[in-house]
N, C-alpha and C positions, 0 to 999 in steps of 0.2 A: 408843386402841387402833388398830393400824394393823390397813388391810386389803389383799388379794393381790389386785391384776388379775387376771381369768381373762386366761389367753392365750387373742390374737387368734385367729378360725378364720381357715385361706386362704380364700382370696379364689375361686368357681368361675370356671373358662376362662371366658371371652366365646365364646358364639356368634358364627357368623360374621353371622347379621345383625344384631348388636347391635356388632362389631366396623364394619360397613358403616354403622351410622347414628350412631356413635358419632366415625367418622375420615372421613364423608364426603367432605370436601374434602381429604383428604391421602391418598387412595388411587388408586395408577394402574393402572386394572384394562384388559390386554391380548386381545383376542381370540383366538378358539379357536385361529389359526396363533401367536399369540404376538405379534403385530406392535402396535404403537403408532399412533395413528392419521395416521402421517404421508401426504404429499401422497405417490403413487406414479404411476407411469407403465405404462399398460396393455401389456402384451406384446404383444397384436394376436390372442390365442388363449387362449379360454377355459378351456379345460379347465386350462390353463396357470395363467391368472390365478387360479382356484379352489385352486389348490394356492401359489401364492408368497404370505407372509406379506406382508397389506396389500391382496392384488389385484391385485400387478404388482411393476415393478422398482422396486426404493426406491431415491432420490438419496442416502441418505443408509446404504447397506449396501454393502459389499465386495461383490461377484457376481462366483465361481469358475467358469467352462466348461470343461470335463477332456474332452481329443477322442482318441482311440482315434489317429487318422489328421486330416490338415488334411482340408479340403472334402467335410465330410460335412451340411453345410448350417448351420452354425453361423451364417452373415453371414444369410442367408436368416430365421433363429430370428429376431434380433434389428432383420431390418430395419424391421417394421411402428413400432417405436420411433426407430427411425434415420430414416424418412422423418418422422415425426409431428418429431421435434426440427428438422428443417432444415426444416422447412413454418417453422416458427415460429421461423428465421431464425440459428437457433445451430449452434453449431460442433461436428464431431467428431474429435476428437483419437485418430490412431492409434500407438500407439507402438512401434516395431522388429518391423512385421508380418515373415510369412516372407519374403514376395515383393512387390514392388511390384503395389498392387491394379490392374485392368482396371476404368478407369472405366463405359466401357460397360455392365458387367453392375453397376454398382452405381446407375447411372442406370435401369437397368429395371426396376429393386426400389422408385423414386423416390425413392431418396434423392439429392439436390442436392449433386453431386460438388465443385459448387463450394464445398462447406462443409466439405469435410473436408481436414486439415490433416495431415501425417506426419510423423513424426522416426525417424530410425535410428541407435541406438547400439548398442553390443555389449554391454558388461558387466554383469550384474544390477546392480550396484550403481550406475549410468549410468542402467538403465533405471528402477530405481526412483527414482531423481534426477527425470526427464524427468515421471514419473506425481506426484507427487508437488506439481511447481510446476507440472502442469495442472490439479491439482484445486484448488491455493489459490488459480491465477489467476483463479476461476470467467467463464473464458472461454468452457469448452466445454457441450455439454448433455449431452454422451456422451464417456466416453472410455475406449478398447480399448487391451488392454496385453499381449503375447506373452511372456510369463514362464517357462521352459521350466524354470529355476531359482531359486526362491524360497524363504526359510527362515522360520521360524514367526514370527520378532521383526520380518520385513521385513513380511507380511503385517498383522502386529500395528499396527505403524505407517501403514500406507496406511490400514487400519482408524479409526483415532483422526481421521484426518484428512478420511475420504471423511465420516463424521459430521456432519460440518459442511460438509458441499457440497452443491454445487446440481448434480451433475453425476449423470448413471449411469455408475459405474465397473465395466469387465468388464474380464477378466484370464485370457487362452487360457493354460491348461496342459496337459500330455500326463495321458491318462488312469490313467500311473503313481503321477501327484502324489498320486491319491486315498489312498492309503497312510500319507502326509504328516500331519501335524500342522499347521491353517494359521486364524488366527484369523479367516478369511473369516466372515460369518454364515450366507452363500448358496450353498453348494458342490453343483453340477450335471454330472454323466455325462453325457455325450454318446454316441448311439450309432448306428449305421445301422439299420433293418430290410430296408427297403425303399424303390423310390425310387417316389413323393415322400413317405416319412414318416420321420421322424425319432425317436430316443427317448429319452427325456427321463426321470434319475433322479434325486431330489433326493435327496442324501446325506447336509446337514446343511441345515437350516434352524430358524427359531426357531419354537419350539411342537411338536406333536407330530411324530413322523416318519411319512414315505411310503417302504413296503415296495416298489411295486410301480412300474414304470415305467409314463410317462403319453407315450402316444403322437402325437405332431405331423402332422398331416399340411400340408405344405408346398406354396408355389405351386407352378404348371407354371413357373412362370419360371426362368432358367436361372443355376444359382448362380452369386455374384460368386468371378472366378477371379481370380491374382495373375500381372500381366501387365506391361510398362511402360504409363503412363496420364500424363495432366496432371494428377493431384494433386501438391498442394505438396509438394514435399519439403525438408524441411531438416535438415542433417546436426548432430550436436552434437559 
Protein backbone atom coordinates (compact mmCIF):
# COMPACT_ATOMS: atom_id res chain seq x y z
CA UNK A 1 0.00 0.00 0.00
CA UNK A 2 1.43 3.30 -0.93
CA UNK A 3 1.42 6.23 1.16
CA UNK A 4 1.08 10.31 0.47
CA UNK A 5 3.83 12.75 1.63
CA UNK A 6 2.38 15.29 3.66
CA UNK A 7 3.47 18.53 1.90
CA UNK A 8 6.37 20.39 2.92
CA UNK A 9 5.39 23.43 5.34
CA UNK A 10 7.54 26.75 4.15
CA UNK A 11 10.15 27.45 5.41
CA UNK A 12 9.87 30.91 8.23
CA UNK A 13 11.84 34.16 7.01
CA UNK A 14 15.28 34.12 8.78
CA UNK A 15 15.66 36.84 11.06
CA UNK A 16 17.92 39.21 10.60
CA UNK A 17 20.30 37.93 13.17
CA UNK A 18 20.21 34.46 12.06
CA UNK A 19 20.48 35.93 8.36
CA UNK A 20 24.01 37.88 10.07
CA UNK A 21 25.45 34.55 11.66
CA UNK A 22 24.38 32.40 9.14
CA UNK A 23 26.18 34.71 5.83
CA UNK A 24 28.70 36.18 8.13
CA UNK A 25 31.54 36.37 5.78
CA UNK A 26 29.42 37.25 2.76
CA UNK A 27 27.92 40.43 3.94
CA UNK A 28 28.87 43.98 3.28
CA UNK A 29 27.25 45.93 5.75
CA UNK A 30 27.67 50.13 5.13
CA UNK A 31 27.56 52.71 7.68
CA UNK A 32 24.86 55.01 8.60
CA UNK A 33 26.00 57.66 5.65
CA UNK A 34 25.99 54.61 3.39
CA UNK A 35 29.76 54.75 2.68
CA UNK A 36 32.24 51.64 2.40
CA UNK A 37 35.00 51.63 4.36
CA UNK A 38 37.28 53.23 2.07
CA UNK A 39 40.53 55.35 2.59
CA UNK A 40 39.10 59.13 2.38
CA UNK A 41 40.60 62.38 2.59
CA UNK A 42 39.49 64.84 5.31
CA UNK A 43 37.97 68.05 4.13
CA UNK A 44 39.75 70.26 6.80
CA UNK A 45 36.20 70.90 8.43
CA UNK A 46 34.24 69.07 10.64
CA UNK A 47 31.07 69.61 10.53
CA UNK A 48 31.84 68.97 6.82
CA UNK A 49 33.32 65.64 7.32
CA UNK A 50 30.28 64.58 9.79
CA UNK A 51 28.02 64.80 6.89
CA UNK A 52 30.27 63.42 3.71
CA UNK A 53 29.95 59.58 3.40
CA UNK A 54 33.32 58.04 4.95
CA UNK A 55 34.43 61.35 6.72
CA UNK A 56 35.57 63.17 3.93
CA UNK A 57 36.29 63.22 0.11
CA UNK A 58 36.62 59.73 -1.24
CA UNK A 59 39.27 58.99 -4.09
CA UNK A 60 37.19 56.82 -5.37
CA UNK A 61 33.55 59.07 -5.86
CA UNK A 62 32.65 61.55 -8.50
CA UNK A 63 32.32 65.04 -6.36
CA UNK A 64 29.70 67.67 -7.99
CA UNK A 65 30.33 71.65 -6.84
CA UNK A 66 27.11 73.52 -8.24
CA UNK A 67 28.29 77.51 -7.78
CA UNK A 68 25.33 80.12 -8.12
CA UNK A 69 28.31 82.63 -9.40
CA UNK A 70 32.49 81.61 -9.76
CA UNK A 71 34.40 82.96 -6.48
CA UNK A 72 32.17 82.32 -3.86
CA UNK A 73 34.91 80.40 -2.04
CA UNK A 74 34.84 77.11 -3.51
CA UNK A 75 38.97 76.95 -4.02
CA UNK A 76 39.02 78.09 -0.41
CA UNK A 77 36.39 74.86 0.48
CA UNK A 78 38.72 72.44 -0.98
CA UNK A 79 42.00 73.98 -0.16
CA UNK A 80 42.80 72.32 3.29
CA UNK A 81 42.93 68.96 0.93
CA UNK A 82 44.74 70.68 -1.77
CA UNK A 83 47.61 71.79 0.46
CA UNK A 84 47.40 68.23 2.56
CA UNK A 85 48.01 66.58 -1.38
CA UNK A 86 51.05 68.82 -2.48
CA UNK A 87 52.57 68.58 1.16
CA UNK A 88 52.92 64.89 0.14
CA UNK A 89 54.35 65.72 -3.15
CA UNK A 90 51.43 64.91 -5.73
CA UNK A 91 50.06 66.74 -8.39
CA UNK A 92 46.72 68.75 -9.18
CA UNK A 93 45.32 68.76 -12.32
CA UNK A 94 43.11 71.67 -13.34
CA UNK A 95 41.09 71.17 -16.40
CA UNK A 96 39.66 74.34 -18.68
CA UNK A 97 39.39 76.60 -15.48
CA UNK A 98 37.45 79.92 -16.32
CA UNK A 99 40.39 82.23 -16.01
CA UNK A 100 43.91 81.60 -15.59
CA UNK A 101 44.50 81.02 -11.74
CA UNK A 102 46.70 83.80 -9.55
CA UNK A 103 49.24 81.76 -8.11
CA UNK A 104 49.70 84.08 -5.36
CA UNK A 105 46.54 83.52 -3.74
CA UNK A 106 46.77 79.78 -4.10
CA UNK A 107 50.24 79.91 -2.46
CA UNK A 108 48.53 81.48 0.59
CA UNK A 109 46.03 78.88 1.08
CA UNK A 110 49.62 76.47 0.96
CA UNK A 111 49.06 74.84 -1.69
CA UNK A 112 52.46 74.31 -3.64
CA UNK A 113 51.67 76.10 -7.01
CA UNK A 114 54.49 74.26 -8.14
CA UNK A 115 52.16 71.17 -8.26
CA UNK A 116 49.64 72.17 -10.14
CA UNK A 117 49.44 71.47 -13.73
CA UNK A 118 46.41 73.08 -16.41
CA UNK A 119 45.14 72.20 -19.55
CA UNK A 120 42.53 74.23 -21.59
CA UNK A 121 40.21 72.82 -24.13
CA UNK A 122 36.98 73.92 -25.15
CA UNK A 123 34.49 71.20 -25.93
CA UNK A 124 32.87 68.98 -23.48
CA UNK A 125 33.61 66.16 -25.18
CA UNK A 126 37.69 67.43 -25.15
CA UNK A 127 37.14 68.07 -21.64
CA UNK A 128 35.93 64.94 -20.83
CA UNK A 129 38.87 63.52 -22.92
CA UNK A 130 41.53 65.44 -20.79
CA UNK A 131 39.56 64.25 -17.22
CA UNK A 132 39.39 61.07 -18.15
CA UNK A 133 43.33 60.17 -19.02
CA UNK A 134 44.10 62.09 -15.72
CA UNK A 135 42.36 59.94 -13.75
CA UNK A 136 43.92 56.66 -15.51
CA UNK A 137 47.22 58.33 -15.43
CA UNK A 138 46.98 58.32 -11.65
CA UNK A 139 49.44 61.00 -11.77
CA UNK A 140 47.40 63.49 -9.85
CA UNK A 141 46.09 63.46 -6.20
CA UNK A 142 43.41 65.86 -7.14
CA UNK A 143 41.92 66.75 -10.11
CA UNK A 144 39.24 69.88 -10.82
CA UNK A 145 37.26 69.84 -13.92
CA UNK A 146 34.80 73.10 -15.05
CA UNK A 147 32.17 71.36 -16.86
CA UNK A 148 29.49 73.84 -17.47
CA UNK A 149 27.91 71.18 -19.88
CA UNK A 150 27.73 67.73 -18.97
CA UNK A 151 25.16 64.84 -19.83
CA UNK A 152 24.05 61.88 -17.55
CA UNK A 153 26.14 59.05 -19.71
CA UNK A 154 29.34 61.51 -19.57
CA UNK A 155 29.04 61.71 -15.82
CA UNK A 156 28.18 57.88 -15.80
CA UNK A 157 31.48 57.36 -17.38
CA UNK A 158 33.98 59.46 -15.43
CA UNK A 159 32.01 57.56 -12.68
CA UNK A 160 33.17 53.91 -13.51
CA UNK A 161 36.38 55.19 -13.80
CA UNK A 162 37.14 57.63 -10.89
CA UNK A 163 36.22 54.10 -8.88
CA UNK A 164 39.33 52.94 -9.45
CA UNK A 165 41.44 55.95 -8.87
CA UNK A 166 43.65 57.25 -6.52
CA UNK A 167 42.77 60.78 -7.25
CA UNK A 168 40.04 63.28 -5.63
CA UNK A 169 37.95 64.10 -8.64
CA UNK A 170 35.77 67.49 -8.52
CA UNK A 171 33.90 68.83 -11.37
CA UNK A 172 32.66 72.98 -11.14
CA UNK A 173 28.99 73.20 -12.46
CA UNK A 174 26.56 76.13 -12.42
CA UNK A 175 24.12 75.86 -9.91
CA UNK A 176 21.43 75.14 -12.80
CA UNK A 177 22.95 71.68 -13.32
CA UNK A 178 21.21 70.72 -10.12
CA UNK A 179 17.92 70.15 -12.13
CA UNK A 180 20.16 67.55 -14.12
CA UNK A 181 20.10 64.06 -14.05
CA UNK A 182 24.02 63.19 -13.29
CA UNK A 183 25.33 59.84 -11.92
CA UNK A 184 27.82 61.89 -9.60
CA UNK A 185 27.41 59.99 -6.10
CA UNK A 186 28.34 63.40 -4.35
CA UNK A 187 26.36 66.42 -5.52
CA UNK A 188 26.96 69.76 -3.43
CA UNK A 189 25.17 73.43 -3.63
CA UNK A 190 27.16 75.89 -3.19
CA UNK A 191 26.06 79.12 -1.72
CA UNK A 192 27.15 82.46 -0.19
CA UNK A 193 25.70 83.89 3.19
CA UNK A 194 28.14 85.74 4.34
CA UNK A 195 31.64 86.66 4.15
CA UNK A 196 33.73 84.33 5.54
CA UNK A 197 31.05 81.68 5.52
CA UNK A 198 29.99 79.59 3.10
CA UNK A 199 26.91 77.13 2.57
CA UNK A 200 27.17 73.99 1.85
CA UNK A 201 24.01 71.70 0.69
CA UNK A 202 24.24 68.19 -0.08
CA UNK A 203 21.83 67.26 -2.52
CA UNK A 204 22.54 63.69 -3.25
CA UNK A 205 24.83 61.62 -1.38
CA UNK A 206 24.98 57.90 -0.42
CA UNK A 207 22.82 57.06 2.69
CA UNK A 208 20.32 59.02 4.11
CA UNK A 209 19.65 62.67 2.95
CA UNK A 210 20.44 66.23 4.47
CA UNK A 211 17.58 68.70 4.39
CA UNK A 212 19.23 71.36 5.70
CA UNK A 213 22.39 73.29 4.78
CA UNK A 214 25.56 73.10 6.81
CA UNK A 215 27.46 76.14 7.16
CA UNK A 216 31.39 76.71 6.46
CA UNK A 217 32.92 79.15 7.98
CA UNK A 218 36.07 80.04 6.02
CA UNK A 219 39.69 81.45 6.45
CA UNK A 220 40.39 85.26 6.64
CA UNK A 221 42.65 84.54 3.81
CA UNK A 222 41.88 85.97 0.63
CA UNK A 223 40.26 83.88 -2.06
CA UNK A 224 42.42 82.21 -4.93
CA UNK A 225 41.30 84.81 -7.91
CA UNK A 226 41.85 83.81 -11.83
CA UNK A 227 44.60 86.00 -12.96
CA UNK A 228 47.70 85.36 -15.36
CA UNK A 229 50.33 83.12 -12.92
CA UNK A 230 53.20 80.67 -13.75
CA UNK A 231 51.25 77.66 -13.48
CA UNK A 232 51.86 75.18 -16.33
CA UNK A 233 49.79 75.50 -18.90
CA UNK A 234 49.28 73.26 -21.68
CA UNK A 235 46.98 73.72 -24.50
CA UNK A 236 45.48 70.22 -26.01
Amino acid sequence: MSTLASPSLPLAPLSLLQIETQFRDRIWRGDISGSAPDLVISSGFNELDKALPGGGWSPCSLTELLLPAEGLGEIRLLSPSLERITRKGRNILLVSPPHIPYMPAWENLNIDSRRIVMIRVDSPIERLWVLEQGIKSAAFGAIIGWLPGISQPMTRKLQIIVRTAASLVFLFRPASAQFEPSAAPLRILLGSVRQPMLSVRLLKRRGSPIDLPIYIPLSARPFPSFMTSSATLAHA
